[in-house]
C-alpha positions as CSV (number, residue, x, y, z in Angstrom):
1,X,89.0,81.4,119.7
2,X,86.0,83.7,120.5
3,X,83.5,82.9,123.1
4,X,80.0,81.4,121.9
5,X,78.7,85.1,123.0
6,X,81.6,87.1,121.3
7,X,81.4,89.1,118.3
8,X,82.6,87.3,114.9
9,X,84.1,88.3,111.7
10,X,82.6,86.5,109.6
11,X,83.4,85.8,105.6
12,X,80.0,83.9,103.2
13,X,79.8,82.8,100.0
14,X,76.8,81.7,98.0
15,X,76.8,82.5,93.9
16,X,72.6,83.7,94.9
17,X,72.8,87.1,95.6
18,X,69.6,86.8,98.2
19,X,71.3,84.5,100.2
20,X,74.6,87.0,101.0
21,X,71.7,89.2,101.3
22,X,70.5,87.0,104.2
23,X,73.3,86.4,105.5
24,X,74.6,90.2,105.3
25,X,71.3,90.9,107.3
26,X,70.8,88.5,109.7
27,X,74.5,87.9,111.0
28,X,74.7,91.6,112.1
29,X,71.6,90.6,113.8
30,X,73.2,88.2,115.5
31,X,75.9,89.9,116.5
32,X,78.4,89.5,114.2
33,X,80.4,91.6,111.4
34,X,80.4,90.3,107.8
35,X,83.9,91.6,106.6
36,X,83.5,89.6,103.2
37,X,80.8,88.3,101.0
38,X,82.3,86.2,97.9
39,X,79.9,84.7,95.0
40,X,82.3,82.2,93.7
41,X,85.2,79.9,95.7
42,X,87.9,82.0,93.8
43,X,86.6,84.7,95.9
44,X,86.3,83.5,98.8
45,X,89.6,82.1,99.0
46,X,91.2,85.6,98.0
47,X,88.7,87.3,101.1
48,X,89.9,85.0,103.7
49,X,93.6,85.4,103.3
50,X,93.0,89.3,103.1
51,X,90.6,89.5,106.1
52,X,91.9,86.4,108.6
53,X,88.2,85.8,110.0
54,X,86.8,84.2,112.7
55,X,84.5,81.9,110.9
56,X,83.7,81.2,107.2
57,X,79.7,80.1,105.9
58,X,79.8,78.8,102.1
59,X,78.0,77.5,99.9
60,X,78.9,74.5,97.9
61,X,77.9,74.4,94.4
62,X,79.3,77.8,93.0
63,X,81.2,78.7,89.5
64,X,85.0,79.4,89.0
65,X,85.4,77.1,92.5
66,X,83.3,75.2,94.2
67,X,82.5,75.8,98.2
68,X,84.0,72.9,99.5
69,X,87.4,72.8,96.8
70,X,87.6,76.4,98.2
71,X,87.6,75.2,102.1
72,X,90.4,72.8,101.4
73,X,92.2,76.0,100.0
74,X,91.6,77.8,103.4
75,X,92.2,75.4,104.9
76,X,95.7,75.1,103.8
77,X,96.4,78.9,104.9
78,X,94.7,79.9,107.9
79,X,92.8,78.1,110.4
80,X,89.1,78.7,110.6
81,X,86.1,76.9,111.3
82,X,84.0,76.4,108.4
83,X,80.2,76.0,107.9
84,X,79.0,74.3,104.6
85,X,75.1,75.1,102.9
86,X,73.4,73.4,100.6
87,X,70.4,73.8,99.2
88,X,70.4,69.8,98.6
89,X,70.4,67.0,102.2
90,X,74.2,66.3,103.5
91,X,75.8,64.0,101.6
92,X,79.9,63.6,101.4
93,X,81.0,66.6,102.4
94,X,84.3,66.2,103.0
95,X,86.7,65.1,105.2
96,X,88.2,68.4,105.9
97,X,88.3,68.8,109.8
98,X,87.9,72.5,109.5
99,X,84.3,72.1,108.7
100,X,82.5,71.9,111.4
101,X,78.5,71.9,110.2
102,X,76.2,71.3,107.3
103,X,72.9,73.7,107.3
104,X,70.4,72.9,104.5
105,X,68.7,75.7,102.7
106,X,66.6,77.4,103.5
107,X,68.8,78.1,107.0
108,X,66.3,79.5,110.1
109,X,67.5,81.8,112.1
110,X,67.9,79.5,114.9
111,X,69.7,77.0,112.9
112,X,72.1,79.7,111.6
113,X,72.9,80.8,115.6
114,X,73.2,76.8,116.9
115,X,76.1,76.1,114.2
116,X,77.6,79.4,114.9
117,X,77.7,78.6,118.3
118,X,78.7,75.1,117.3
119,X,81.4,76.2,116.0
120,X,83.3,78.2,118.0
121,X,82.8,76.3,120.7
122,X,85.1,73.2,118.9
């Protein structure tokens, strides 16, 4: 896996269309490379076995597949960490190993980088 300082490819999904805005904006800022931005978990699921990326930032309330139904699907074919957001407080996320934070809307900029971080360091 990448260093904490290396560059990322990077695939998000939020249904909100400002928020992959965001996260289009400030990753690049950080960084990294957003080679995917999905707006449903279908979607998602279809960019990461095309593009095979370093990390993965999702929503989890979104139509046609929800963030965290998608990161079970993921899960199952490719091994990448995974970083849940919500615009509601953590509850049961999951018990899928692969995901590795929980940032609560709005996300700072510093929170954004610690979980990145976070997660490639596990």
């Amino acid at each position: 896996m990448n260093s904490p300082s290396s560059s990322l490819r990077i695939v998000v999904a939020d249904d909100e269309s400002d928020i992959r805005d965001y996260f289009e904006a400030v990753l690049p800022r950080l960084g990294h490379q957003v080679v995917g931005a999905a707006e449903d978990g279908l979607q998602l699921v279809a960019l990461c076995e095309q593009e095979h990326p370093d990390l993965v930032i999702t929503d989890v309330m979104m139509p046609k597949m929800d963030g965290l139904t998608a990161a079970e699907k993921i899960s199952q074919a490719i091994s990448v960490p995974i970083i849940v957001v919500s615009s509601h407080e953590k509850g049961a996320v999951s018990d899928n190993p692969r995901i590795v934070d929980y940032l609560v809307k709005p996300i700072s900029i510093g929170d954004l980088e610690a979980s990145i971080q976070h997660a490639v360091r596990i």
